[in-house]
C-alpha positions as CSV (number, residue, x, y, z in Angstrom):
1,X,81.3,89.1,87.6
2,X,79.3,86.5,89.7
3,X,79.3,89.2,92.8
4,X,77.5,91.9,90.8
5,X,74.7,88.9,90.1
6,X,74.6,88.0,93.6
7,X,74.6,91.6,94.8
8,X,71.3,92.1,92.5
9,X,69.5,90.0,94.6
10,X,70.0,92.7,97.3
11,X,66.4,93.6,96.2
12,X,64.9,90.7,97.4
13,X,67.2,89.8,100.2
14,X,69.8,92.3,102.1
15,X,72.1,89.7,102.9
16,X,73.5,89.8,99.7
17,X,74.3,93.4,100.3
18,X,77.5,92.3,101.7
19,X,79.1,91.5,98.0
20,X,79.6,94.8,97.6
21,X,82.3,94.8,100.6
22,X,85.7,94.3,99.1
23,X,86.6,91.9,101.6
24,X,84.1,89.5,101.8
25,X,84.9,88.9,97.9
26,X,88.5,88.6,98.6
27,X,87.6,85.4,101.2
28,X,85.3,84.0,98.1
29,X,88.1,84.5,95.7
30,X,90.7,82.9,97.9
31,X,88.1,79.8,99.0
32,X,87.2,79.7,95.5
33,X,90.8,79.1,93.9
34,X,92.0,77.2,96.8
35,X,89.0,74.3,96.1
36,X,88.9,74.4,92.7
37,X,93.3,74.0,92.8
38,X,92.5,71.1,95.1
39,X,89.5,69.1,93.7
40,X,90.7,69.2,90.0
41,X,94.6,68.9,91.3
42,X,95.0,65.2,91.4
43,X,93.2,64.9,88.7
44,X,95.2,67.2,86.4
45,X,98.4,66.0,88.1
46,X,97.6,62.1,86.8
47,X,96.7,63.7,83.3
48,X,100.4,65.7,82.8
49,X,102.4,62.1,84.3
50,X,102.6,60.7,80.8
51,X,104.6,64.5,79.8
52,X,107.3,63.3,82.1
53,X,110.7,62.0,80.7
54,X,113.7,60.2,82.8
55,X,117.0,62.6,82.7
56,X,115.3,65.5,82.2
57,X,116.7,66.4,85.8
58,X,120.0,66.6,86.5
59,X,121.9,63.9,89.0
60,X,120.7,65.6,92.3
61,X,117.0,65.1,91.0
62,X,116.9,61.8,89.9
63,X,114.4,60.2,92.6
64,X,112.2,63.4,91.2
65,X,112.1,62.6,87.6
66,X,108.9,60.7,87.2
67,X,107.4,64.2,88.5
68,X,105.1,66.0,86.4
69,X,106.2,69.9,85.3
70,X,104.0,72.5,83.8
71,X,101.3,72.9,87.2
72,X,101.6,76.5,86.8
73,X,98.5,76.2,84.6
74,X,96.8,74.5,87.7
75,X,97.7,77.8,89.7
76,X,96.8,79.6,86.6
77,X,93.4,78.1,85.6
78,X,91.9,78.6,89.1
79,X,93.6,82.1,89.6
80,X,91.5,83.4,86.3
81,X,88.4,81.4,87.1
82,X,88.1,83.3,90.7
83,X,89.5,86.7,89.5
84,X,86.5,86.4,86.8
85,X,83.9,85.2,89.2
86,X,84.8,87.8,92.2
87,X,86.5,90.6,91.1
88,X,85.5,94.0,89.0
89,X,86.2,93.2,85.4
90,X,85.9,96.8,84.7
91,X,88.8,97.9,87.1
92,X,92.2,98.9,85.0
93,X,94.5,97.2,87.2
94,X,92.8,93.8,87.0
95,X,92.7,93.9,83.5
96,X,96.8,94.4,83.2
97,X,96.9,91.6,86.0
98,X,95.0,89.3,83.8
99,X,96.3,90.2,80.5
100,X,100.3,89.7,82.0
101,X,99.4,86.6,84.0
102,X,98.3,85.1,80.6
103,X,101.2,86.4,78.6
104,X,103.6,85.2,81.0
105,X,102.1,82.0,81.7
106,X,102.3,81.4,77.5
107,X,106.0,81.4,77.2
108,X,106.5,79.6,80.3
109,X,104.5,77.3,78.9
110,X,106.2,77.3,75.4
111,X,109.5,76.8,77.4
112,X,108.5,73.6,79.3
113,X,106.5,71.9,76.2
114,X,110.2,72.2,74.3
115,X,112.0,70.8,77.2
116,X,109.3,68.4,77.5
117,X,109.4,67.4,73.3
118,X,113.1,67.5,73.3
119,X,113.4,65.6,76.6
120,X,116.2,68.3,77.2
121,X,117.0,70.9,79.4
122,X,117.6,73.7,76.3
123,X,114.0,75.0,76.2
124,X,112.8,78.3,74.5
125,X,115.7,80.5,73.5
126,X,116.6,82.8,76.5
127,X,116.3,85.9,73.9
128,X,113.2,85.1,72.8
129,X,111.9,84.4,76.6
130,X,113.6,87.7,77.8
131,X,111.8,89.7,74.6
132,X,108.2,88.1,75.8
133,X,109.0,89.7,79.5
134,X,110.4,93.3,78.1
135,X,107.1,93.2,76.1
136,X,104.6,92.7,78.6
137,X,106.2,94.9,80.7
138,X,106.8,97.9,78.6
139,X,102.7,97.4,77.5
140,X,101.8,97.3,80.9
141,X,104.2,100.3,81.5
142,X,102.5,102.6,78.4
143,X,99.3,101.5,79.7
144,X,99.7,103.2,83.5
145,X,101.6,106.1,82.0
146,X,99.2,106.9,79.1
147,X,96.1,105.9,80.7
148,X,94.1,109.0,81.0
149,X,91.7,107.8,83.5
150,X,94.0,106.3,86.0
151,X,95.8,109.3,86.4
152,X,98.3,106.8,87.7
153,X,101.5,108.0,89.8
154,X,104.7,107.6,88.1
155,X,106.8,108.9,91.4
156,X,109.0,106.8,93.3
157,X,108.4,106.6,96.9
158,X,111.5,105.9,99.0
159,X,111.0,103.6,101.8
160,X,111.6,104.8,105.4
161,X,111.5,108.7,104.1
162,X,108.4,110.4,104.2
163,X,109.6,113.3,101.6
164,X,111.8,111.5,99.4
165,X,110.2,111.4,96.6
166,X,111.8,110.9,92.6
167,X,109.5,112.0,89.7
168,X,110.0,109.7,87.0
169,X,108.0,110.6,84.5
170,X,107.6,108.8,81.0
171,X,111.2,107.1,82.4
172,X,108.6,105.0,84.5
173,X,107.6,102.9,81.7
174,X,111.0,101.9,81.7
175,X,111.5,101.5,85.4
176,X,108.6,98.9,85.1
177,X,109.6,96.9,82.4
178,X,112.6,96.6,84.8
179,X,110.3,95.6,87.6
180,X,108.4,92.9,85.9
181,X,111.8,91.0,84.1
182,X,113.4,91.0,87.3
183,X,110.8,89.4,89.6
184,X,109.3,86.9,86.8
185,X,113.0,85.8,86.1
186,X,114.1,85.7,90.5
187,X,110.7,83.7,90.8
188,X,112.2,81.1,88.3
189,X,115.8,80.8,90.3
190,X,113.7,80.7,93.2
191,X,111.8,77.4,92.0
192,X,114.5,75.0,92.7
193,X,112.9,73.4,95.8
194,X,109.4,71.4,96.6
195,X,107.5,74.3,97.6
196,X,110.0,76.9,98.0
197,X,108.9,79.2,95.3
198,X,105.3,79.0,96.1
199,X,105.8,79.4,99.8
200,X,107.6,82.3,99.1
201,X,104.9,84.1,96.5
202,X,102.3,83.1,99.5
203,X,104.1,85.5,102.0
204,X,104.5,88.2,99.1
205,X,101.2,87.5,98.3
206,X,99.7,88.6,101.7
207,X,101.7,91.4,102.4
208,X,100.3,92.8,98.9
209,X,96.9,92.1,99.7
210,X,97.1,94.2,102.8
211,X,98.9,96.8,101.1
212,X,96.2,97.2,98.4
213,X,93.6,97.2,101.0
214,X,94.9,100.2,103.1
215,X,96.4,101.9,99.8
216,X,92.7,101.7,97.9
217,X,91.3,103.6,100.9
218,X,91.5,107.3,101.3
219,X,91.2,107.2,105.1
220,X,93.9,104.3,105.9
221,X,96.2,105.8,102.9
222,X,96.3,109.5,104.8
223,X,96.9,108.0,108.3
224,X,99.6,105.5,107.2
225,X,100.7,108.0,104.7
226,X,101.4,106.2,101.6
227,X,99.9,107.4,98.0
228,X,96.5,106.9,98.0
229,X,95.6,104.8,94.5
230,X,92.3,104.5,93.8
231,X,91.0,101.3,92.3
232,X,93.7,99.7,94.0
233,X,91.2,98.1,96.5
234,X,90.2,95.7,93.8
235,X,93.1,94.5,93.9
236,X,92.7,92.9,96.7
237,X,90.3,90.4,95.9
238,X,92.9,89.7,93.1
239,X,95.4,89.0,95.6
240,X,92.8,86.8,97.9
241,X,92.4,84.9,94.4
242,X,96.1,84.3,94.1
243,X,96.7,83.6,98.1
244,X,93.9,80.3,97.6
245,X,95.5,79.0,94.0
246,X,99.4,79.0,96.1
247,X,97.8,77.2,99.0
248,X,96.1,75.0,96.5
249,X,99.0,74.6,95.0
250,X,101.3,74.0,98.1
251,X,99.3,71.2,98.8
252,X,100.5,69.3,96.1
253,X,103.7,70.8,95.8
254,X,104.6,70.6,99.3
255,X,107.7,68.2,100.1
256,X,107.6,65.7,98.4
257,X,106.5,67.0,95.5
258,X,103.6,65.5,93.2
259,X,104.0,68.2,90.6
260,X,106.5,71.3,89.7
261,X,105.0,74.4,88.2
262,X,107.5,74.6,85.7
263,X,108.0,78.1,83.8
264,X,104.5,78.3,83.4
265,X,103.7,79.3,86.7
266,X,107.0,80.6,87.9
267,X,107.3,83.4,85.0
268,X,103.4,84.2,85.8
269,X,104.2,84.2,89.6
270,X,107.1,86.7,89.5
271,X,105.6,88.9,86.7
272,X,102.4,89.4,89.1
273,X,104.6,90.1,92.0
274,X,106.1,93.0,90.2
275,X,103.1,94.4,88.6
276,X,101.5,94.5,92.3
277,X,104.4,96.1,93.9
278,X,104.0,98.9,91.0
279,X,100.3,98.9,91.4
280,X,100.4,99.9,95.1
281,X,103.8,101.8,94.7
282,X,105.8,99.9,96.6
283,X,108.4,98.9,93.8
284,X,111.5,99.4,96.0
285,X,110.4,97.5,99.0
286,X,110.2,95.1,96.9
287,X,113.7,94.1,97.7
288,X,112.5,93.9,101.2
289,X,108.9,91.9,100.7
290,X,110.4,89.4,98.2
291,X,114.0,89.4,100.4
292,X,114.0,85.3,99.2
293,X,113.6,86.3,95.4
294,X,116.4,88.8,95.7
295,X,118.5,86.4,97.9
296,X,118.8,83.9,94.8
297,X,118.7,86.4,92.1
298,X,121.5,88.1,93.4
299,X,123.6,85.3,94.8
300,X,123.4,83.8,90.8
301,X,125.3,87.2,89.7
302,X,127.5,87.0,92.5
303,X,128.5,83.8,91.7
304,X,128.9,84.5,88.1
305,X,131.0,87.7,88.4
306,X,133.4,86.4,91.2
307,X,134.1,83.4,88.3
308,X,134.5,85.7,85.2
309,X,136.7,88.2,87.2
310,X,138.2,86.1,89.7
311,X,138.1,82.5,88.5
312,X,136.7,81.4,91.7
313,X,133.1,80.6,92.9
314,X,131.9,82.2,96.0
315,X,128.8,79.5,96.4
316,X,128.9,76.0,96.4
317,X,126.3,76.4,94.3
318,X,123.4,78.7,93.3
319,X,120.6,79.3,93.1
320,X,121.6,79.7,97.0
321,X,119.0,76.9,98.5
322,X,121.0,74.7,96.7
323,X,124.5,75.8,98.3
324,X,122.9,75.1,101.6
325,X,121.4,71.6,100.3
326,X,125.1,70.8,99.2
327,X,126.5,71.6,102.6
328,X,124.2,69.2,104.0
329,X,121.4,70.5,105.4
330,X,118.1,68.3,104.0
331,X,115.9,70.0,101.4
332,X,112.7,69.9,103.5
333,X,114.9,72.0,106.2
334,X,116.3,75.0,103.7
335,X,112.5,75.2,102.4
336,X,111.2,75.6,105.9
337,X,113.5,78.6,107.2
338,X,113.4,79.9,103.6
339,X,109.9,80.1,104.8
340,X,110.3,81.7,107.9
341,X,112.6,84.3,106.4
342,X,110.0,85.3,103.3
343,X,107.5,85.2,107.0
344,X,109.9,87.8,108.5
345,X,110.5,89.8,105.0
346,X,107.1,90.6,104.7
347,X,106.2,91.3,108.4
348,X,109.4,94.2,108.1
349,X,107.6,95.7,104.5
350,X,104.4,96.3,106.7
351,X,106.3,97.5,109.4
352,X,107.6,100.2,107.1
353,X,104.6,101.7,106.0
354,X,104.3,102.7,109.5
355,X,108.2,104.3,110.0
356,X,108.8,107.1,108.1
């Protein structure tokens, strides 16, 4: 709530008029997660060393063991601290943004403390984990449909088709709960590789901040003709807030890696994706935005049908980045154009809002 603070002192001085403006927060948010990530990195990063066990990783990893997990609560600490500081505390949307990155971030973190105790890879019980995602997911899913004063739209908007609309109704709640498992668990296949997953979020990231932008207003909303959701211009400056703790993040997690988010972050990470793709009603391009989080999910249930039913394995291995890493091609490389897909992914998803 710092802005409204700042923007009191409009009285004495119009400069600070300009905190008002939705994007001049969302360049504060960003600079302010992205320094705090940074300055307090290393030192965090030095503090969670003595966490780290040899043969927690598997054979592949070995020159990666002495690498300390859990820096999703890096990316989370500085994510809240800006998103408190810059962003309208009173706004709906935020508040189901804050309230599910902290959920999520909770088991993730129960997950990698019981790997860390056990000095195992057998963490939190996958029922348990998969009951903490169904229930942030179905709050947050009561919460938009039930809300009276968002008013919020529980239609689904087919991409590509200006008409095509499908009414869900109170089946939305559902259809969200869907949303958010699937992203928070494809973030977590994803994060396999020294910067791959956050790389990845970054892109998603940005296209999601646009999208709020232009979906918050009434004006760019009619001309581009996508719903119109008001409030969702806030969310903006949460998605500045979340583009400054990945490239915070990235800097330490970049190849080679001085820390791993561990489920912490990568739960949080996916559930926020979903959540914004709901927010700004763009839950099926979703598959086209996070085209590297749909990649690996789906290559992991390829891979395990084609061996129940056929006895065979399609992949090398999956996660897919790690099929390519096994036919030889270097980590740092598969990262990279991993990268310039989730570049090219997000790109298309703008590109759509225009062709319908």
């Amino acid at each position: 709530m710092l802005y409204k603070i700042l923007y009191g002192f409009t009285k004495y001085w119009f400069g600070f008029n300009v905190f008002r403006y939705v994007t001049v927060r969302t360049v504060f948010a960003t600079l302010t997660s992205l320094f705090i990530l940074i300055i307090f990195g290393s030192k965090v990063i030095a503090g969670l060393k003595h966490l780290c066990h040899p043969n927690m990783l598997n054979f592949r990893q070995a020159s990666k063991e002495k690498t300390p997990t859990m820096g999703g609560l890096l990316i989370l600490s500085s994510l809240i601290i800006s998103v408190l500081l810059w962003t309208d505390l009173q706004n709906v949307y935020i508040i189901l943004l804050i309230l599910l990155s902290l959920w999520l971030a909770f088991f993730g973190f129960w997950d990698d403390y019981i790997k860390l105790r056990d000095k195992s890879y057998k963490g939190l019980r996958p029922l348990v984990k998969i009951l903490g995602q169904l229930g942030v997911g179905f709050i947050v899913g009561c919460i938009l449909y039930y809300h009276s004063g968002l008013n919020f739209n529980t239609s689904l908007y087919v991409p590509f088709f200006k008409n095509v609309i499908i009414p869900l109704g109170a089946y939305y709640i559902l259809f969200a709960t869907f949303i958010i498992v699937a992203t928070s668990n494809a973030v977590n296949l994803t994060d396999g590789m020294d910067g791959l997953a956050i790389g990845s979020v970054l892109m998603v990231t940005l296209a999601y901040g646009a999208i709020s932008y232009v979906a918050g207003n009434v004006n760019f909303a009619g001309y581009l003709n996508i719903p119109y959701i008001k409030g969702a211009e806030e969310v903006t400056v949460f998605t500045g807030a979340l583009v400054g703790s990945s490239l915070g993040f990235l800097w330490y997690n970049c190849y080679p890696a001085e820390i791993f988010m561990g489920d912490t972050g990568a739960l949080m990470l996916g559930g926020i994706i979903g959540l914004l793709a709901i927010i700004v009603k763009q839950e099926l391009s979703l598959i086209i935005v996070g085209g590297i989080f749909f990649l690996e999910a789906i290559s992991v249930i390829i891979q395990v049908a084609s061996f129940k039913i056929r006895g065979k394995r399609v992949f090398l291995m999956t996660p897919i980045h790690h099929h390519f890493e096994l036919r030889g091609i270097p980590e740092a490389k598969v990262i990279v154009r991993f990268w310039i897909l989730g570049i090219i992914f997000a790109l298309f998803t703008l590109v759509t809002l225009k062709i319908r």
